[in-house]
N, C-alpha and C positions, 0 to 999 in steps of 0.2 A: 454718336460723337464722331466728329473728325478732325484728323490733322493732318495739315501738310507742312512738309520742310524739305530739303535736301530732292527736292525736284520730283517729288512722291507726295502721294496720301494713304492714311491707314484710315479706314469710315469701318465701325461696328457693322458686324454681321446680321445682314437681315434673314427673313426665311425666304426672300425671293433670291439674295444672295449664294442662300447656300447649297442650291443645286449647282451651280458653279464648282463649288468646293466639293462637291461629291465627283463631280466628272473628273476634275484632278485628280482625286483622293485617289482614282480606278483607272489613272495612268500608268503602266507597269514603271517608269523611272522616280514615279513618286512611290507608288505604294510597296516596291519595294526596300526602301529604308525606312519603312512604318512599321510601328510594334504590330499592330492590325493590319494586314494584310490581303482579306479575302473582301470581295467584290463587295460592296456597298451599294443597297436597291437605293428607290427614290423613298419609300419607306422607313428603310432602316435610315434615313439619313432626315429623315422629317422627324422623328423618333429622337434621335441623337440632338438635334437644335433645339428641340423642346425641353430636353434634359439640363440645357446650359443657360439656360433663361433664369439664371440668377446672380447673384452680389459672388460668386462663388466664381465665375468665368467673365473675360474679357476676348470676345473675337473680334477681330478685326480685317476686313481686307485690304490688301494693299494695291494701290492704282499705280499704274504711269501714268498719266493724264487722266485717258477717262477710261483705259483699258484697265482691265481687272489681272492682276499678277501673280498674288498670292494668297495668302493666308497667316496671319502672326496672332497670337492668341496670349493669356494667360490663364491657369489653371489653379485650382483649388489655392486660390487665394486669403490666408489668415488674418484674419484682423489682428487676432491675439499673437502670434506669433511673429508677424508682418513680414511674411513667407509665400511665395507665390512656386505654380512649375510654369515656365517657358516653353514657347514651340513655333515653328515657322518653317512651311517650304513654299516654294515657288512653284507655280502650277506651269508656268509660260516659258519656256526653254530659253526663247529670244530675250529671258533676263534675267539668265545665269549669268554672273559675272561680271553684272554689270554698277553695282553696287545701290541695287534695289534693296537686297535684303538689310546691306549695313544700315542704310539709310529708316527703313523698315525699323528694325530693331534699336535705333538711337532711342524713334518718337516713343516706341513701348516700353524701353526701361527707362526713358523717362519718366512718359507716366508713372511707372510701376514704383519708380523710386523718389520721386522729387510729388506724385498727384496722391500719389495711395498710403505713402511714408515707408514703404517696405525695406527692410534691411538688409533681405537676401533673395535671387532669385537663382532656381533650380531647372537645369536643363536635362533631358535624358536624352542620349545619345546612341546609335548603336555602333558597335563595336567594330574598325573594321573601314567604318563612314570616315576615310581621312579630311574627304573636302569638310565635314559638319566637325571633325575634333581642331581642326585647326582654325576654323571662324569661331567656335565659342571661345577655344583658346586666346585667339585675336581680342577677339569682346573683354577678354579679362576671366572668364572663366576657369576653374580648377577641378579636374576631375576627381570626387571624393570618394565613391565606392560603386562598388558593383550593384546594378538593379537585381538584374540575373544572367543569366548565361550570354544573352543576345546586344543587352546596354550598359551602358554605365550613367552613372547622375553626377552629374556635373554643378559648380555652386558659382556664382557671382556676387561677392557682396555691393553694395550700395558705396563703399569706401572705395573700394578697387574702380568702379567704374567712372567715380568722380573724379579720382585723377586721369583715368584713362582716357576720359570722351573726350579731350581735346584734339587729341592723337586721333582719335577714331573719326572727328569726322574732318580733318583736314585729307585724311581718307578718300572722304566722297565730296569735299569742295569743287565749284566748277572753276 
């Protein structure tokens, strides 16, 4: 799948793809605000894509054009509950701040809420990360409780975000 809007694309995550995401993954400015941490081989990371190759995950990478930027995902996605977890960094420094990521996470909660019907989605955040608590905050996000020591989880509903995304993306309009 692909989409593009707001001067970006998000294209599902291949396995040619996701050595890319490993090399980020094992950036010290990335993987330090990762629950996981320690270095990431080409194995453990062939391993891990294998693992997500179901109705259960949505990866996606994020382009500027034809450059590869990020990483936006959805996680353990419920049908019955229509509950999903959210996740997203930028691997590319030169698009921090540039409003990639907003742009990025319009297309995915759209999907997630307007393609999949889901009613709520869940971020986990760690604790500390002001630039990541003040963009989900932005998003419409509300921090609901503690994961454990190091995150918190954080909730978006589908109501909050429909009014919000007007606002969001006059945001990133050109």
């Amino acid at each position: 799948m692909r989409k593009t809007a707001y001067g970006i694309s998000i294209e599902t995550l291949t396995a040619e793809m996701a050595e890319q995401v490993r090399l980020w993954r094992n950036l010290p400015f990335v993987r330090k605000q990762m629950e996981y941490k320690e270095f990431i081989s080409p194995e453990m990371q062939q391993a891990w894509f294998a693992s997500v190759q179901n109705e259960q995950y949505a990866y996606f990478l994020i382009y500027v054009g034809k450059i590869p930027a990020g990483l936006i995902h959805l996680a353990a996605i419920n049908k019955e509950t229509r509950t999903a977890e959210a996740g997203l960094f930028i691997g590319e420094e030169a698009f921090y701040g540039t409003g990639v990521a907003l742009g990025a996470s319009l297309m995915l909660l759209d999907y997630a809420f307007y393609e999949l019907n889901l009613k709520a989605v869940f971020a986990k955040v760690k604790n500390g990360n002001l630039p990541a608590e003040n963009y989900n905050a932005l998003l419409g996000f509300e921090k609901i409780e503690p994961v454990n020591e190091q995150f918190n989880r954080w909730r978006l509903l589908k109501s909050i975000y429909t009014q919000n995304k007007a606002r969001l993306e006059m945001l990133i309009a050109p």
